[in-house]
Biopython code that builds the backbone (N, CA, C, O; Angstrom):
import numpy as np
from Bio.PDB.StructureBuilder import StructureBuilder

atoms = [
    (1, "UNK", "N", (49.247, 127.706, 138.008)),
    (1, "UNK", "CA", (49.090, 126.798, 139.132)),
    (1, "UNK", "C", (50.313, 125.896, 139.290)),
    (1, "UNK", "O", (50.960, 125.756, 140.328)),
    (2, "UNK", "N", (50.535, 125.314, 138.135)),
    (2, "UNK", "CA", (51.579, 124.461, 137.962)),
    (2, "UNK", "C", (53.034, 125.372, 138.279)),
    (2, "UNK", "O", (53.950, 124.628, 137.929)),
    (3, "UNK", "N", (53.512, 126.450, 138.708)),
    (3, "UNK", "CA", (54.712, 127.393, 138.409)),
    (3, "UNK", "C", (54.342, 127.476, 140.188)),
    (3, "UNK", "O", (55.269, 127.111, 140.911)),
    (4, "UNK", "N", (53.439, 127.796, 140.672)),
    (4, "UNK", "CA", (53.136, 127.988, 142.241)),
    (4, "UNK", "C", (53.469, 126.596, 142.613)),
    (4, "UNK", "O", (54.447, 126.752, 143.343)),
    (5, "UNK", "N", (53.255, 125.441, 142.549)),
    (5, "UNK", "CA", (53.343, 124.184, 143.063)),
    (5, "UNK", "C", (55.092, 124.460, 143.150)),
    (5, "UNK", "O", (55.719, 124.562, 144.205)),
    (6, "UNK", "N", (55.507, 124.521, 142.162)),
    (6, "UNK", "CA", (56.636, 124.511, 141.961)),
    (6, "UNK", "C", (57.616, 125.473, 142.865)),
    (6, "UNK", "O", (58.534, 125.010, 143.542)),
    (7, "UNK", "N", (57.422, 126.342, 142.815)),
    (7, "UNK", "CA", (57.774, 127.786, 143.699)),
    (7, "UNK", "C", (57.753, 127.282, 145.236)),
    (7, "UNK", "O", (58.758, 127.316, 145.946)),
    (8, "UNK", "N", (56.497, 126.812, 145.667)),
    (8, "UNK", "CA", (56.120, 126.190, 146.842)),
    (8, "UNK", "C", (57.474, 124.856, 147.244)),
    (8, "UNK", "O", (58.249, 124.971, 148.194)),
    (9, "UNK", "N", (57.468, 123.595, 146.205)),
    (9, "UNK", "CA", (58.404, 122.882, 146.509)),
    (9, "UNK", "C", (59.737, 123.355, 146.264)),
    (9, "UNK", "O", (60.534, 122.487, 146.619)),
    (10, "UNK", "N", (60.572, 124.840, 145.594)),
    (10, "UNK", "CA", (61.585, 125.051, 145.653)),
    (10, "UNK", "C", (61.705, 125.713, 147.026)),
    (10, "UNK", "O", (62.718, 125.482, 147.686)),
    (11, "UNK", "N", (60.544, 126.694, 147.619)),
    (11, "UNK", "CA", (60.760, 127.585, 149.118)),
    (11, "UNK", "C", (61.033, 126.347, 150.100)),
    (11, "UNK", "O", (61.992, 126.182, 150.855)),
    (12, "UNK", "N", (59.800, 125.435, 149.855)),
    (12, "UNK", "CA", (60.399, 123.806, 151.307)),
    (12, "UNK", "C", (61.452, 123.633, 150.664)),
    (12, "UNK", "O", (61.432, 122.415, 150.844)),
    (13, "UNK", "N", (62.389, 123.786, 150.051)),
    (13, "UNK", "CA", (63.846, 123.100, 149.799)),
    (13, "UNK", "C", (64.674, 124.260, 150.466)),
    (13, "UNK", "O", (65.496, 124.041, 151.356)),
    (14, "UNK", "N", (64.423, 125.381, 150.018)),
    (14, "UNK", "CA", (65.353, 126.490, 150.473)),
    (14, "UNK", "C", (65.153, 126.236, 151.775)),
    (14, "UNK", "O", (66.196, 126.070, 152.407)),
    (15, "UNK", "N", (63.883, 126.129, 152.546)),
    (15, "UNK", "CA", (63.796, 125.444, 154.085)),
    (15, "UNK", "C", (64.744, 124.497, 155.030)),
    (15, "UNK", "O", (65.227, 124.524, 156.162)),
    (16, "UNK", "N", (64.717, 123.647, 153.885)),
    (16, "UNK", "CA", (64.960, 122.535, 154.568)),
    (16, "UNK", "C", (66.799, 122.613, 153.862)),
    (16, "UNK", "O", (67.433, 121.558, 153.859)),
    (17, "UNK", "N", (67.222, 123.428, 153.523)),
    (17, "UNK", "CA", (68.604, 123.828, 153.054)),
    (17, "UNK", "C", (68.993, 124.656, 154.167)),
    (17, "UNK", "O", (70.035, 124.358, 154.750)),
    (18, "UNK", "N", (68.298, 125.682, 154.568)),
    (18, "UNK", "CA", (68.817, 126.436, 154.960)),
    (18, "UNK", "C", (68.784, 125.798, 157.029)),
    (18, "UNK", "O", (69.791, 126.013, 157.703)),
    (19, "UNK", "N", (67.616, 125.128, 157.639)),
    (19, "UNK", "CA", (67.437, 124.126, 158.600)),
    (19, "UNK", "C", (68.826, 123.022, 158.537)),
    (19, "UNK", "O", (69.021, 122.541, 159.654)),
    (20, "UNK", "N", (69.638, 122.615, 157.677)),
    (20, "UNK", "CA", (70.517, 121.587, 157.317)),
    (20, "UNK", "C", (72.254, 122.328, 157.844)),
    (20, "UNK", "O", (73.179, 121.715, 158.377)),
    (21, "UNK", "N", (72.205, 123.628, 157.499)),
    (21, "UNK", "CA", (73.142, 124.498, 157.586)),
    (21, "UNK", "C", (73.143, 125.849, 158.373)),
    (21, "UNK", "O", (74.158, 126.546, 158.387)),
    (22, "UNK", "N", (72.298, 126.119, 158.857)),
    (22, "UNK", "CA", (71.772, 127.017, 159.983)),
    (22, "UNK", "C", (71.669, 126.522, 161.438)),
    (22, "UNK", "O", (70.476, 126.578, 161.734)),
    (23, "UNK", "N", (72.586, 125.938, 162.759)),
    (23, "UNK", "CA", (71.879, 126.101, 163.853)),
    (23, "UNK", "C", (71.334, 126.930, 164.559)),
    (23, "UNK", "O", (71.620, 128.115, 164.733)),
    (24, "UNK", "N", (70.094, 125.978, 165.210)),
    (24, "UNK", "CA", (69.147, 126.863, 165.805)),
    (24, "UNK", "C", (67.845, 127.208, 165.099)),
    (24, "UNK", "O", (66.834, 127.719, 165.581)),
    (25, "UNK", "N", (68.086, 126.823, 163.871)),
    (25, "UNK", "CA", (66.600, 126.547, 162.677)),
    (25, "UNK", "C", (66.427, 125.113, 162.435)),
    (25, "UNK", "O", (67.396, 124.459, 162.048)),
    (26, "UNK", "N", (65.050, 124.444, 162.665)),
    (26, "UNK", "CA", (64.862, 122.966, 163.333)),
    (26, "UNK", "C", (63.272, 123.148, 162.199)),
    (26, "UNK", "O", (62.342, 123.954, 162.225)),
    (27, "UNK", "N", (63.568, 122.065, 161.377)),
    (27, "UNK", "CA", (62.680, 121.147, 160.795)),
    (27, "UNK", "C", (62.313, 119.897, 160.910)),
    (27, "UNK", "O", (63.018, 119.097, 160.294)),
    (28, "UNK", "N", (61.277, 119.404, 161.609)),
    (28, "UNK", "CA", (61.071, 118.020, 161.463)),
    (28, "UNK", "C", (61.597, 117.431, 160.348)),
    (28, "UNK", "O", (62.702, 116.889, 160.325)),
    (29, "UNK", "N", (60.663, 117.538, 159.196)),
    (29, "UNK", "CA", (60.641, 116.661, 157.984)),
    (29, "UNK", "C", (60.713, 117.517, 156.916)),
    (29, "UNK", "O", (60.596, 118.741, 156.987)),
    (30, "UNK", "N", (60.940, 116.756, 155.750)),
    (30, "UNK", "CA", (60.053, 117.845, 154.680)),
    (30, "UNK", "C", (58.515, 118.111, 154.412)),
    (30, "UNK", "O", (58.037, 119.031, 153.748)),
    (31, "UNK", "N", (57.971, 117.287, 154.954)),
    (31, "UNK", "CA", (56.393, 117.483, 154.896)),
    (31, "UNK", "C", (56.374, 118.784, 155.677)),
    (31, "UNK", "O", (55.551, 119.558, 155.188)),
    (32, "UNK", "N", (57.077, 119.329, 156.841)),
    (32, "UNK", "CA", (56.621, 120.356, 157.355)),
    (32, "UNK", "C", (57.456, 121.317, 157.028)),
    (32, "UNK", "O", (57.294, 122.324, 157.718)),
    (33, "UNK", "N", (58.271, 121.388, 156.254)),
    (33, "UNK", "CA", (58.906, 122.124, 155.162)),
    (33, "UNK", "C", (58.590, 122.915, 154.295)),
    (33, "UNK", "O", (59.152, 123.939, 153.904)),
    (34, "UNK", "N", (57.188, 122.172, 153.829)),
    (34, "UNK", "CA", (56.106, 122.271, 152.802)),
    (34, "UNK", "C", (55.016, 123.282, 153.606)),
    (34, "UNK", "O", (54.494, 124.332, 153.232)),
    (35, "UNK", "N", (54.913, 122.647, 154.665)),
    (35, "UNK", "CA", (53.746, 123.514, 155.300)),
    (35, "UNK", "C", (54.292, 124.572, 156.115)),
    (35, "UNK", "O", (53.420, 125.035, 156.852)),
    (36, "UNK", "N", (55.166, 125.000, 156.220)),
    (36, "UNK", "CA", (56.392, 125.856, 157.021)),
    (36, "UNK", "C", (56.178, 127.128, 155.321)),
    (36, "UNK", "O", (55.816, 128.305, 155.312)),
    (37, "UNK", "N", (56.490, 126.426, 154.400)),
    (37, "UNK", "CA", (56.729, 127.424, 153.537)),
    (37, "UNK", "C", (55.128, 127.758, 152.813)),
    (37, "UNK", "O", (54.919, 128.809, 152.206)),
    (38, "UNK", "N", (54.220, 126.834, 152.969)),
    (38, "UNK", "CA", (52.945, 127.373, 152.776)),
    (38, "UNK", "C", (52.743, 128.653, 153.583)),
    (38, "UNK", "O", (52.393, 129.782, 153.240)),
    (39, "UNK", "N", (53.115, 128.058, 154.912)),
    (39, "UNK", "CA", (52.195, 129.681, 156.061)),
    (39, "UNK", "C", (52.659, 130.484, 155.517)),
    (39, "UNK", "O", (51.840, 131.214, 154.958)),
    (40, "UNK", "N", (54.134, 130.863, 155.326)),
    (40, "UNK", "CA", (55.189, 131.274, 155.435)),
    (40, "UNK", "C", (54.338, 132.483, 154.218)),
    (40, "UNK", "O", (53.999, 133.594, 154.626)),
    (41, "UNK", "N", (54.127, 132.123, 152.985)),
    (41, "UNK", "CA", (54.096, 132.551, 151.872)),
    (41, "UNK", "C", (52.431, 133.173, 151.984)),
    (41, "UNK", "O", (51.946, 134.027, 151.242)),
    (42, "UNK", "N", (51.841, 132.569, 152.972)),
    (42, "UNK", "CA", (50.629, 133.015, 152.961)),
    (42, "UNK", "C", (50.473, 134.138, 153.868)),
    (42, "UNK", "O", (49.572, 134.938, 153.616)),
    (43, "UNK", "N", (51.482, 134.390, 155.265)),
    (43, "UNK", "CA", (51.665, 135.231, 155.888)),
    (43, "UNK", "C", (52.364, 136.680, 155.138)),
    (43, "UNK", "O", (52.048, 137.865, 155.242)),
    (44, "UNK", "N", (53.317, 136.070, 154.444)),
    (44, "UNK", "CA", (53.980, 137.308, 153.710)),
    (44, "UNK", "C", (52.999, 137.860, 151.964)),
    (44, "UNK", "O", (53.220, 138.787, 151.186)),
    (45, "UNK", "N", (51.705, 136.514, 151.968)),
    (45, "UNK", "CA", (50.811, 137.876, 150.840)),
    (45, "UNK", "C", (50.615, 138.890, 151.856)),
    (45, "UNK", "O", (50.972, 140.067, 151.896)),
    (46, "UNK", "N", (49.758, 137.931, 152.930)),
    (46, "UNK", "CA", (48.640, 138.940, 153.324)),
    (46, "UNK", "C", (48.897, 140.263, 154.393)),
    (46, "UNK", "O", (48.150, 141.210, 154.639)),
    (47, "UNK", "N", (50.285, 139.930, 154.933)),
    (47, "UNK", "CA", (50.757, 140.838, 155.910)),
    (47, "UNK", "C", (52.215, 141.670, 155.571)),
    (47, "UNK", "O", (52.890, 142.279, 156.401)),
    (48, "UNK", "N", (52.476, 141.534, 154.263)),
    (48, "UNK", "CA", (53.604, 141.959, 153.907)),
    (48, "UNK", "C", (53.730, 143.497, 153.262)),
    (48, "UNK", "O", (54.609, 144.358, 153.261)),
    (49, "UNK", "N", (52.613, 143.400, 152.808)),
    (49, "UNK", "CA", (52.523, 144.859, 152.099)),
    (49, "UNK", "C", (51.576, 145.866, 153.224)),
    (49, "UNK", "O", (51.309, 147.059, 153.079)),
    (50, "UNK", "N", (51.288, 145.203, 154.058)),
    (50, "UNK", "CA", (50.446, 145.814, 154.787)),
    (50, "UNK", "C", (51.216, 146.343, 155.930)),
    (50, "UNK", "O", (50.834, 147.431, 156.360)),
    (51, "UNK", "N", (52.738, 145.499, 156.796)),
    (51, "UNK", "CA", (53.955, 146.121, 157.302)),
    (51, "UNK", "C", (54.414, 147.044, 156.658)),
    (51, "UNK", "O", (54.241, 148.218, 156.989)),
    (52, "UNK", "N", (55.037, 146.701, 155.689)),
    (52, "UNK", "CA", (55.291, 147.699, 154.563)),
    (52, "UNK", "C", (54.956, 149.099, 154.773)),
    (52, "UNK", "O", (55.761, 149.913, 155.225)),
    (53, "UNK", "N", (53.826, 149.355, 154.460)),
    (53, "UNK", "CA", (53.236, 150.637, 154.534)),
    (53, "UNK", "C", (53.368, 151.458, 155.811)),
    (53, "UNK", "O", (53.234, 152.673, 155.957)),
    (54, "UNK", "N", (53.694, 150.409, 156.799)),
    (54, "UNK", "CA", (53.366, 150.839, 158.302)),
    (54, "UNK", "C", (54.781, 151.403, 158.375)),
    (54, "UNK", "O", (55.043, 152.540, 158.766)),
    (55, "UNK", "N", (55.590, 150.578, 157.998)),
    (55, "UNK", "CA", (56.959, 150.841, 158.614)),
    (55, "UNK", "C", (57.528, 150.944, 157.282)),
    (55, "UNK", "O", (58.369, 150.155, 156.851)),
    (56, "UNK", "N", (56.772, 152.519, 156.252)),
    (56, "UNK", "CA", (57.770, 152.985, 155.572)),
    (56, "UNK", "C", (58.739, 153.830, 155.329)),
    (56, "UNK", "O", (59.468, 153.881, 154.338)),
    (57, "UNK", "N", (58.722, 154.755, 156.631)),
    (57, "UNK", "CA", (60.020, 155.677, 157.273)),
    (57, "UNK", "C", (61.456, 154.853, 157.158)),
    (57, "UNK", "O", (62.473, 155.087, 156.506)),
    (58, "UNK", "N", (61.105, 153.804, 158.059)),
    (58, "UNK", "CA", (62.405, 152.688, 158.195)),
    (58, "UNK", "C", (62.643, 152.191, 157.118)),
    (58, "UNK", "O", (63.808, 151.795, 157.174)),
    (59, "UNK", "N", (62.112, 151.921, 155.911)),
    (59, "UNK", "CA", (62.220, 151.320, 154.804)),
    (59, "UNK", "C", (63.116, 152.170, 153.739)),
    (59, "UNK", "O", (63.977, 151.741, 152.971)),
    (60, "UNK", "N", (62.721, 153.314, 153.899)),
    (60, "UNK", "CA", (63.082, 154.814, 153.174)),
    (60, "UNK", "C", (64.153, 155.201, 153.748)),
    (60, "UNK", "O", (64.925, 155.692, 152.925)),
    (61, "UNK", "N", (64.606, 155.200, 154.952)),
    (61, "UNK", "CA", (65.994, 155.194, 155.862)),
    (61, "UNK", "C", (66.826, 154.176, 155.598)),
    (61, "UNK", "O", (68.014, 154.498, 155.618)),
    (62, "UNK", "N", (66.612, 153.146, 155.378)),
    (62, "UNK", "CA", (67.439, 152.199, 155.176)),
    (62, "UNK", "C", (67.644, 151.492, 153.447)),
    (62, "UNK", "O", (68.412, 150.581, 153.139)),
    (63, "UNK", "N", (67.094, 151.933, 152.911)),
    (63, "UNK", "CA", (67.289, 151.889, 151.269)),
    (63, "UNK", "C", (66.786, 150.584, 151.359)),
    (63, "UNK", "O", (67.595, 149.656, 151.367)),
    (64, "UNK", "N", (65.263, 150.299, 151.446)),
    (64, "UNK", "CA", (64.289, 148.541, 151.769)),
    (64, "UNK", "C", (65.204, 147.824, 152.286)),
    (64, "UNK", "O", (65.065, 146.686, 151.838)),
    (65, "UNK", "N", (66.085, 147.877, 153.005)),
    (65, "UNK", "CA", (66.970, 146.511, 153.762)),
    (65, "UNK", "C", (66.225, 146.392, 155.185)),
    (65, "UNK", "O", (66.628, 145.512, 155.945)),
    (66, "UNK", "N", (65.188, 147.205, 155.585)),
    (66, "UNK", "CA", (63.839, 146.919, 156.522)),
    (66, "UNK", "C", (63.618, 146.254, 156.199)),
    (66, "UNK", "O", (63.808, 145.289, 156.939)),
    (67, "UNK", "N", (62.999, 145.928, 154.832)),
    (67, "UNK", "CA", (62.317, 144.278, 154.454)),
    (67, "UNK", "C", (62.582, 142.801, 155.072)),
    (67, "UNK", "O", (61.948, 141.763, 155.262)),
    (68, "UNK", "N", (64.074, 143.387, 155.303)),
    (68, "UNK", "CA", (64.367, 141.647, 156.162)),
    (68, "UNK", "C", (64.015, 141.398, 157.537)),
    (68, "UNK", "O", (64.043, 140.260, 158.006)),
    (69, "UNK", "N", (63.662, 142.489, 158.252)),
    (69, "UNK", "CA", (63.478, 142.554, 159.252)),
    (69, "UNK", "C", (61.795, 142.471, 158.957)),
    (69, "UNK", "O", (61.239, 142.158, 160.010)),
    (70, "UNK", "N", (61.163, 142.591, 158.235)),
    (70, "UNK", "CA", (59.837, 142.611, 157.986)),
    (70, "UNK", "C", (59.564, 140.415, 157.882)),
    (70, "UNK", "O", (58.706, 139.655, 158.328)),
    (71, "UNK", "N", (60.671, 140.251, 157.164)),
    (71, "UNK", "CA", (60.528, 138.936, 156.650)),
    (71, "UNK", "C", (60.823, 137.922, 158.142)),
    (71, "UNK", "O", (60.109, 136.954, 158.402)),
    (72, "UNK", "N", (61.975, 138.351, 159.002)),
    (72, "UNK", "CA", (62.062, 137.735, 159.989)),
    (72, "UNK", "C", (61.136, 137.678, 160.710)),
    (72, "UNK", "O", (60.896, 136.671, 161.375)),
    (73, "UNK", "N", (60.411, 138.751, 160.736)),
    (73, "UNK", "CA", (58.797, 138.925, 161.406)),
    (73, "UNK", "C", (57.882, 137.667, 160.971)),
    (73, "UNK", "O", (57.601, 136.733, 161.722)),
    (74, "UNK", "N", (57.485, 137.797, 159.696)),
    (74, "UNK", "CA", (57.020, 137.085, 159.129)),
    (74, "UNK", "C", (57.492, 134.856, 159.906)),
    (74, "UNK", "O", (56.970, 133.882, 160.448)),
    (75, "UNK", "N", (58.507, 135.262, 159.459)),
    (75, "UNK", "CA", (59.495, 133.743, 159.474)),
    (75, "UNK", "C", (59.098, 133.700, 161.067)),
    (75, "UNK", "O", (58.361, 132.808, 161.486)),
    (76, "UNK", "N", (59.487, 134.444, 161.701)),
    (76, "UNK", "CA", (58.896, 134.371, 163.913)),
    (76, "UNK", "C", (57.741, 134.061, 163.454)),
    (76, "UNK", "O", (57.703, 132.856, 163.207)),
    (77, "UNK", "N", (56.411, 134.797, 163.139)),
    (77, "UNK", "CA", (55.019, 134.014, 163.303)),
    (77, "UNK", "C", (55.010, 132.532, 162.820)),
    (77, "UNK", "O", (54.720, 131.499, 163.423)),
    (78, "UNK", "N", (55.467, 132.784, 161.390)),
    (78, "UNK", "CA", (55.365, 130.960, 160.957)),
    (78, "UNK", "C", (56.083, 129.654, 162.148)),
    (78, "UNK", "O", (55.560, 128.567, 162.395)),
    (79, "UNK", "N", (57.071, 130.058, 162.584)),
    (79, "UNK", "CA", (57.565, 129.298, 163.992)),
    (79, "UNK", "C", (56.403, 129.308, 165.393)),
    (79, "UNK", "O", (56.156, 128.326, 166.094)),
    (80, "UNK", "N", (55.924, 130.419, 165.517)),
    (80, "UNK", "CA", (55.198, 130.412, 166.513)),
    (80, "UNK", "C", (53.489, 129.785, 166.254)),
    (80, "UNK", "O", (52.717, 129.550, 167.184)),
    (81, "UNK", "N", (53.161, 129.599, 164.780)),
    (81, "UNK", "CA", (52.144, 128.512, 164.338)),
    (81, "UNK", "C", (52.307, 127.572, 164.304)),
    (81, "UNK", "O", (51.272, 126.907, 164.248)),
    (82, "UNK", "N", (53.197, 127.035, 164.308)),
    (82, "UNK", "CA", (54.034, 125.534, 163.546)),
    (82, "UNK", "C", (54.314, 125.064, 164.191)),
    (82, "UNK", "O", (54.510, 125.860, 165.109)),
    (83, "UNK", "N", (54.745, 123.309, 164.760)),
    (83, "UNK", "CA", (54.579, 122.878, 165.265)),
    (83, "UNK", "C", (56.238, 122.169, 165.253)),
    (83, "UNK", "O", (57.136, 122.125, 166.094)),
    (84, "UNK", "N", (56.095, 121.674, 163.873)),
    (84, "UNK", "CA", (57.632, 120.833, 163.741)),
    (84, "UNK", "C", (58.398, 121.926, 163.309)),
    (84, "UNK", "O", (59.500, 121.556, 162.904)),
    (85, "UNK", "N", (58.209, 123.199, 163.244)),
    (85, "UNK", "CA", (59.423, 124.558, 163.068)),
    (85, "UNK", "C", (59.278, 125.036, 163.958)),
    (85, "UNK", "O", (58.334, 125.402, 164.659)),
    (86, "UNK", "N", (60.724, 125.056, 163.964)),
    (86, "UNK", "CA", (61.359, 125.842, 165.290)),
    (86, "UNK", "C", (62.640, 126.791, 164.921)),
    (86, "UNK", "O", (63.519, 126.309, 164.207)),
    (87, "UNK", "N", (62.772, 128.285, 165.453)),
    (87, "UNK", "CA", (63.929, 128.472, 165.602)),
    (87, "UNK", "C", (64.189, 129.123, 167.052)),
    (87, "UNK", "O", (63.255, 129.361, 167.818)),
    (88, "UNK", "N", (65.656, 129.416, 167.394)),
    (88, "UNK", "CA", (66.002, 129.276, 168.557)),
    (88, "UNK", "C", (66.075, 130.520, 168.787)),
    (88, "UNK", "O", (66.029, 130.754, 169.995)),
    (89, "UNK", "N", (66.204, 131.750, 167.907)),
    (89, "UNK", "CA", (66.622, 133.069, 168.561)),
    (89, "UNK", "C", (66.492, 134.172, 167.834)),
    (89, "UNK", "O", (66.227, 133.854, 166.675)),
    (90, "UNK", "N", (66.560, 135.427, 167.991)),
    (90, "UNK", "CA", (66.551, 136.495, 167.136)),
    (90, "UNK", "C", (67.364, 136.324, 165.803)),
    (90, "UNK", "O", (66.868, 136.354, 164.677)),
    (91, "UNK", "N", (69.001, 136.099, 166.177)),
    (91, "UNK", "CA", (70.162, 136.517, 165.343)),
    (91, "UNK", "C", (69.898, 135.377, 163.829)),
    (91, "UNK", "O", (70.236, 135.665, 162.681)),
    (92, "UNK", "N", (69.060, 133.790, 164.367)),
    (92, "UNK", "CA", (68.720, 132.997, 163.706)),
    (92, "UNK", "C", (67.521, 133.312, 162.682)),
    (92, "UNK", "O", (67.599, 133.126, 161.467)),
    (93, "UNK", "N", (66.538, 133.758, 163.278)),
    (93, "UNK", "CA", (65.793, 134.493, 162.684)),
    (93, "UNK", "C", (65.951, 135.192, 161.645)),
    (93, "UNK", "O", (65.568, 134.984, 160.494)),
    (94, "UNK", "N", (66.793, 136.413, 162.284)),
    (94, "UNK", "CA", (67.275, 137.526, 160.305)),
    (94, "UNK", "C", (68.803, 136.565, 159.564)),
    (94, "UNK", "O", (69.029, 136.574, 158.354)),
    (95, "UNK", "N", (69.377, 136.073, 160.230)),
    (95, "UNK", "CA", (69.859, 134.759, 159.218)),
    (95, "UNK", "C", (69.232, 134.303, 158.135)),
    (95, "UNK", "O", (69.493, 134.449, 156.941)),
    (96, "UNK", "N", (68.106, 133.556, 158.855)),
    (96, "UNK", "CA", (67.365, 132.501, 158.102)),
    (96, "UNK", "C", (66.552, 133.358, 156.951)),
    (96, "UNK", "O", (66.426, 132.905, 155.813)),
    (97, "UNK", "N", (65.869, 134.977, 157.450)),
    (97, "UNK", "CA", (65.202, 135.344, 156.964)),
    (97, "UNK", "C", (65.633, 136.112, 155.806)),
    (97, "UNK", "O", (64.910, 136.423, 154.860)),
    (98, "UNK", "N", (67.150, 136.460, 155.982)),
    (98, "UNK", "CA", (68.388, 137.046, 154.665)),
    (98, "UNK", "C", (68.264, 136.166, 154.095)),
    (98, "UNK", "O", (67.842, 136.260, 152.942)),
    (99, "UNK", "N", (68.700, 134.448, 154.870)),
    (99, "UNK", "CA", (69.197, 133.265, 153.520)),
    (99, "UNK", "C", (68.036, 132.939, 152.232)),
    (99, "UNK", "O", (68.299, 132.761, 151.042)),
    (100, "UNK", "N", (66.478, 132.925, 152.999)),
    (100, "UNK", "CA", (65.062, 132.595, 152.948)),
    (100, "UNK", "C", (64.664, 133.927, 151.778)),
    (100, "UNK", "O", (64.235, 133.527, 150.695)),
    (101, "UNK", "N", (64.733, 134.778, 151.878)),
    (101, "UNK", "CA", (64.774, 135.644, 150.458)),
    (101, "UNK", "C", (65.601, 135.964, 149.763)),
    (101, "UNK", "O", (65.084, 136.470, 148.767)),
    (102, "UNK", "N", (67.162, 135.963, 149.675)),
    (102, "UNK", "CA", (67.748, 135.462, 148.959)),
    (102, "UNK", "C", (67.503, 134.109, 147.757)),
    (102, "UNK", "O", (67.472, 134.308, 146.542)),
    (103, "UNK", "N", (67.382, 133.058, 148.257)),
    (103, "UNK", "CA", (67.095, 132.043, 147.782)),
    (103, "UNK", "C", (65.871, 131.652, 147.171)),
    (103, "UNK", "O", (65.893, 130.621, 146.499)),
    (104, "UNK", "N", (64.435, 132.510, 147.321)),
    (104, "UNK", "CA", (63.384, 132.775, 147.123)),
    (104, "UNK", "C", (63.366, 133.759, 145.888)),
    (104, "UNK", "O", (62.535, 133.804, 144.981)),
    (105, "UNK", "N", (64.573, 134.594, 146.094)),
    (105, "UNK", "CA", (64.574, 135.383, 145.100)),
    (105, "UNK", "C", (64.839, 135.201, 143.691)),
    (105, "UNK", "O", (64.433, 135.730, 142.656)),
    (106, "UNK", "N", (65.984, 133.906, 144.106)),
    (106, "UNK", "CA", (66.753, 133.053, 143.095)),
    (106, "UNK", "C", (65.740, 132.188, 142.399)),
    (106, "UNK", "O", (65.708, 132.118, 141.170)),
    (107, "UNK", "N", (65.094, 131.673, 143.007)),
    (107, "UNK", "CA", (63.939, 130.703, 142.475)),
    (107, "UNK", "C", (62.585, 131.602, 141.612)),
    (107, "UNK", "O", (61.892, 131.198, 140.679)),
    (108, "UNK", "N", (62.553, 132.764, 142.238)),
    (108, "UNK", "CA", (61.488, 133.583, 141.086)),
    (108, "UNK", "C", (62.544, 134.179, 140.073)),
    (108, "UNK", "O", (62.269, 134.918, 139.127)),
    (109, "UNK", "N", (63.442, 133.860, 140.330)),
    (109, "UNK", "CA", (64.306, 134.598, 138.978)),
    (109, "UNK", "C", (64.104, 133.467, 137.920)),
    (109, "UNK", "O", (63.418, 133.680, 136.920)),
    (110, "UNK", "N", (64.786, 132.103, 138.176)),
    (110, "UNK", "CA", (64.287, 131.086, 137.530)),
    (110, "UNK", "C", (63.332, 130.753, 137.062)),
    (110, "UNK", "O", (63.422, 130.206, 135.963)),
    (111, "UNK", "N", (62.032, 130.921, 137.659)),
    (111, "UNK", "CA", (60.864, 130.733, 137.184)),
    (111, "UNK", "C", (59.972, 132.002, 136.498)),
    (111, "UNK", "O", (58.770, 131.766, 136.372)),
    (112, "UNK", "N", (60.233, 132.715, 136.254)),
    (112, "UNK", "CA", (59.726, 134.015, 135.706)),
    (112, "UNK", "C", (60.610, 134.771, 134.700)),
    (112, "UNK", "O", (60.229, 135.842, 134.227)),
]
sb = StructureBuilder()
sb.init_structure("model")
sb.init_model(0)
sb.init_chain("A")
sb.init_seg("    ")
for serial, (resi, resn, name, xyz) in enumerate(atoms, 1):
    if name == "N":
        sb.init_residue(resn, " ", resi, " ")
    sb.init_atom(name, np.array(xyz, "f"), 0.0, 1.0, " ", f" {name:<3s}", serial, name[0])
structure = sb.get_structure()
C-alpha cells in the first residue's frame, strides 16, 4: 500500500514535470496532478491490456512501440475526464505519453 502511495506521488510529479516543460500540457495544481495520475493509472489497469489484445497485429509490427500510442489513448481520456488537465493536441499527447512512461518506468525501476 505504502509503495502504491508512493508510485502514485512519483506519477503526479512526473505530471506535473512533464506540464512544467511540455507546451500545450496544462495542470492546474498538484492536487490535480494527483488525480490526473490516479485516473490515469486506473484507466491504464483496466483498459490497457484489454487494447492490447485488440491491437496486437500493430504491436507485433512495430516491436510494442504501439504501446505509446495505446498510452496516449489512455493520457486523451484522462484529459477528456478531468477538469484542471488539459492538453492541446495530438503531437502533445504521444510527447507527453513517451515522456509519462518513460519516467513511470524509471520510478518502478526504483521502487521494485
Amino acid at each position: 500500500m505504502i509503495r502504491w502511495l508512493i508510485y502514485l506521488l512519483l506519477s503526479a510529479g512526473s505530471l506535473t514535470l512533464i506540464a512544467r516543460f511540455l507546451p500545450g500540457f496544462h495542470l492546474r495544481n498538484f492536487g490535480h496532478a494527483v488525480l490526473a495520475a490516479l485516473v490515469y493509472g486506473l484507466l491504464q489497469t483496466l483498459l490497457s491490456g484489454i487494447l492490447g489484445f485488440i491491437a496486437f497485429i500493430p504491436m507485433l509490427l512495430t516491436f510494442g512501440l504501439f504501446a505509446f500510442v495505446i498510452n496516449a489513448f489512455l493520457l486523451f481520456l484522462t484529459d477528456k475526464l478531468l477538469e484542471g488537465f488539459e492538453i492541446e493536441n495530438l503531437t502533445t499527447t504521444l510527447i507527453g505519453a513517451v515522456a509519462l512512461t518513460v519516467l513511470n518506468g524509471f520510478w518502478q525501476i526504483l521502487l521494485y
